[in-house]
N, C-alpha and C positions, 0 to 999 in steps of 0.2 A: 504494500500500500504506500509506504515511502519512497518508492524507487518512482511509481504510475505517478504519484500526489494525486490521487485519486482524492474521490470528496463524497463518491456515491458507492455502494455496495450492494451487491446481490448475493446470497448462501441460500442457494436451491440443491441439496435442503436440509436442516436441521435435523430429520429424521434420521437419513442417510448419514450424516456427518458424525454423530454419534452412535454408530451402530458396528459391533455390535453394541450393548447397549449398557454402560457401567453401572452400577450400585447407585442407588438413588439419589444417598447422599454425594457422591462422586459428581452424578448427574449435573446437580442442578446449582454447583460450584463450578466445575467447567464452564456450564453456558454463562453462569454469569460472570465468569473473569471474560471469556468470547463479549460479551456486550461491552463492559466496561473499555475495554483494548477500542472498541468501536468508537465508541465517545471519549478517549481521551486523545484518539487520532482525527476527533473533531470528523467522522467519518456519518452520514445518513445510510442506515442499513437495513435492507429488506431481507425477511428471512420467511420462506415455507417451510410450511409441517403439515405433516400429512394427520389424518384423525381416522379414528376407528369407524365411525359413519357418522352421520348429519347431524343427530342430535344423540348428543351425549353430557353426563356431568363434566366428563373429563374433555377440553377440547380439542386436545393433539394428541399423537400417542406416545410422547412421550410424559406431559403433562406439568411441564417446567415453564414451556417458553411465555407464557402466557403472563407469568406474575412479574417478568423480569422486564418487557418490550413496554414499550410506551405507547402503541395503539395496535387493540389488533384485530384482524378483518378475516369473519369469516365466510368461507364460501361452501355453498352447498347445491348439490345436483339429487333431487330427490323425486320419487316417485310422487306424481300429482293422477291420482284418476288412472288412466292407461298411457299418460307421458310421463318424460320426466321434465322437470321447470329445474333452471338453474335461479338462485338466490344470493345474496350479499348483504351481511350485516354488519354494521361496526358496533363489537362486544364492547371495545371501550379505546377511550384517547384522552391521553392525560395533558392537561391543561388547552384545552379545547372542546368546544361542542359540536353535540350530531348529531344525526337524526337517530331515532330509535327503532329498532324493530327490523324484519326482513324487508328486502326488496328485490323483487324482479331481475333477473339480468339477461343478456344472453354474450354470445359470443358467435361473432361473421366475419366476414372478409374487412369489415370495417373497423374489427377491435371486438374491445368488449364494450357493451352498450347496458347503461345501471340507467332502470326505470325509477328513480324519487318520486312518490307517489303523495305529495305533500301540495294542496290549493293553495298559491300565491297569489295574493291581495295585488291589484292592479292601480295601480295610485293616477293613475291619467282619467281623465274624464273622459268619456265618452259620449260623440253624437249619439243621439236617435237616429239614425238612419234607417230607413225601411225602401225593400227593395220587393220587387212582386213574385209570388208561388208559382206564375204560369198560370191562373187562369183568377179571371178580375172578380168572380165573385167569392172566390176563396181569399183575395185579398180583400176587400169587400168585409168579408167575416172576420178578417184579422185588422182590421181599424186602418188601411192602408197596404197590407203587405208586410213579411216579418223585417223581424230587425236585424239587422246589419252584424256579424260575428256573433251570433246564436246557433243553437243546436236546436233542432227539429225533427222529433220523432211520427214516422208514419205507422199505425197500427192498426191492423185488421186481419181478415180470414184472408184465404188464400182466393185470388180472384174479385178480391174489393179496390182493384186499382192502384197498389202500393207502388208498383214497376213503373206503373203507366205513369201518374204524376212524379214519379222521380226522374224518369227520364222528360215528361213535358219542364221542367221543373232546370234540367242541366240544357236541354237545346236550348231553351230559352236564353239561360244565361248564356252561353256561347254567341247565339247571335244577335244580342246586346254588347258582345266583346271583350266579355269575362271569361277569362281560363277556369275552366269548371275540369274536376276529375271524377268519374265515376267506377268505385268499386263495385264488380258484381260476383256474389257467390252463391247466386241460386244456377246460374246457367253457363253455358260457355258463351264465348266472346261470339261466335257467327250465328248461334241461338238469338240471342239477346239484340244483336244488330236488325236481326231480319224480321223479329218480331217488333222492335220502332218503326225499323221501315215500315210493315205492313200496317202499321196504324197512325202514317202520314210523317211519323217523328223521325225522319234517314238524319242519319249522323254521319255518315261517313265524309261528306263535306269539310263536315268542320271539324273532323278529327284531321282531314287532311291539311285544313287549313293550318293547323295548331292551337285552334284556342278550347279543345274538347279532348279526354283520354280516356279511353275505357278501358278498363281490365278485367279482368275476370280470373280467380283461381279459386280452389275449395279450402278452405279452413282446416279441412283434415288433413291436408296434404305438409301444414307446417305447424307452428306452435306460436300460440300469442305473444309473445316477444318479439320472436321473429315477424307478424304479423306487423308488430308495431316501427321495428324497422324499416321492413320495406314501404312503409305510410310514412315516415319522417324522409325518407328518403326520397322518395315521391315528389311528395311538398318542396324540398329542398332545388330538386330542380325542374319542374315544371312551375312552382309557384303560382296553385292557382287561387284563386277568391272563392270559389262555391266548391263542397264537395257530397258525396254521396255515398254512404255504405248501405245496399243492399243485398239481402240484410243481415242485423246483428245477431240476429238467433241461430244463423249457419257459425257464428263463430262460439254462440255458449254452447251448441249441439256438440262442439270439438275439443270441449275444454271443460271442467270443474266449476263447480259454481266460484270456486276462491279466484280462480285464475279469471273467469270471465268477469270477477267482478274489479281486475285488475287493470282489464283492458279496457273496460268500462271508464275507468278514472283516466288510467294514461293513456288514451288518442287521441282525447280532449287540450291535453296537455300536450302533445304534439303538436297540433294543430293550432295554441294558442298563439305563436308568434308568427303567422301569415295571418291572423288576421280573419281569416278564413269563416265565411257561417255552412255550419255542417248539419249534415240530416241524415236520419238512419228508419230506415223500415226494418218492421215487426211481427212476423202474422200471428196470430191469435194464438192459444194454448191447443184450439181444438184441431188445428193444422198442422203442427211443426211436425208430429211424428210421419202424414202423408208425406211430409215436403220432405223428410230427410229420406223416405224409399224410394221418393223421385228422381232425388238426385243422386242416391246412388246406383240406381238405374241407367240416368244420364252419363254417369262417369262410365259405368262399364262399356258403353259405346264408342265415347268423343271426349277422353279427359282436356280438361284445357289446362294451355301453357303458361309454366308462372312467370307472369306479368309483374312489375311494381306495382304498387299499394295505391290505395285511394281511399275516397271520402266524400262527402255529397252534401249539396244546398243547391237551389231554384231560381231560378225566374221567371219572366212575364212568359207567354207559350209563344209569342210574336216577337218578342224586347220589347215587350212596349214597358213603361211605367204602370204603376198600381193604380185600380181604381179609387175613386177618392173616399178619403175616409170620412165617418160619420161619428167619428166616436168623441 
């Protein structure tokens, strides 16, 4: 370390380093002469250890390093349901505050990516702004047309028009001039295209154009994390204003209630720094079980290609503006 003047360290891993594995009191004097040698070469030192499984009293297995280190983070890959979800918690950090309790992570080509699952108070004020649903008596009903960086859920049976006014809802805003993204995981992408088409709503236009993105992938096929990824990533480089998940029940169908109630909180929170007003369709209780043999029906035919992530919000069915409010 004197020779490098090194100033960072890495000992991957603690485990290994002391193994085999000396008398307990031996143990847990060696690691701490090992720590002390670190902070008097004024050195920042990261050290793994491996644990006997997720949750345990003991949290490494050796069971030293823990009382000696000055913050330590743990991670865990545990069965959730019929996945597994990876997690990261900081047990603790001396002279410094943190959040408490588990959280989300995953790990992709992008690194590892930690979901904070904590609402931050927005201190700027915000217009009123209202923009129109796609159709004037729906905005009519809503005192103008919704508001501007809102969330909007659609909910009903299967066949009560939830597809229909989300996609009236995304052409719309496209040909008003707003980059609008639409997630879909009830169908595949040439399903879904040719059924708008056939009810006057062709996108392909203005997907060509650029100012419209449809995707389409099944929920089952990845894990909520991952889910959440490919939607910030999304976001990150199409940068749209309106988005659209249709819908959220194909994603609690794939997941645990803990997990969906996860992803629940954090896309919200993705999607808060664009700005973005987001909408998600819902069908009914008495439908979801029909809709999940449908679609896996539909997969054993025509699985669709994973596409980046999305999200959904509306406009006028023309661009036009909202009709006038009365409220």
């Amino acid at each position: 370390m004197r020779e490098t003047s090194a100033q960072a360290l890495v000992l991957d891993s603690a485990t290994a380093l002391f193994s085999p594995r000396p008398r307990d009191e031996e143990l847990r004097s060696h690691f701490f002469h090992l720590i002390h040698a670190f902070r008097r070469l004024g050195i920042t030192a990261v050290a793994t250890a491996e644990s006997k499984s997720d949750y345990s009293d003991q949290l490494t297995t050796l069971g030293v390093e823990d009382y000696v280190c000055d913050a330590v983070i743990v991670l865990r890959n545990h069965v959730d349901g019929e996945r597994r979800r990876r997690s990261v918690e900081v047990h603790k950090y001396r002279r410094s505050s943190h959040y408490k309790g588990e959280y989300p992570c995953t790990i992709s080509a992008r690194g590892v990516t930690v979901f904070p699952l904590d609402a931050q108070d927005r201190t700027e004020l915000e217009e009123h702004h209202r923009f129109s649903s796609g159709l004037a008596a729906l905005d009519e009903m809503n005192c103008g047309g919704w508001l501007r960086d809102s969330i909007i859920l659609l909910r009903g049976p299967s066949g009560s028009g939830k597809t229909t006014l989300a996609g009236m809802y995304a052409r719309a805003g496209a040909l008003r001039g707003e980059r609008v993204v639409y997630y879909g995981f009830e169908e595949t992408k040439p399903i879904l295209m040719r059924n708008f088409a056939s009810l006057g709503l062709s996108m392909e236009e203005l997907e060509r154009a650029g100012k419209l993105r449809v995707a389409c992938r099944y929920p089952e096929a990845t894990s909520p994390e991952d889910l959440l990824i490919d939607l910030r990533v999304g976001l990150d480089e199409f940068k749209p204003s309106l988005i659209v998940l249709d819908s959220i029940s194909s994603i609690e169908h794939s997941t645990s209630k803990h997990g969906f109630r996860q992803f629940m909180v954090g896309w919200p929170r993705s999607c808060a720094s664009t700005g973005a007003a987001r909408c998600s369709s819902r069908p009914s209780a008495a439908t979801r079980s029909a809709a999940i043999r449908r679609r896996s029906a539909t997969r054993l035919s025509s699985p669709p290609s994973p596409t980046p992530s999305a999200s959904w919000t509306t406009t006028a069915a023309a661009g036009t503006s909202s009709a006038p409010s009365r409220c």
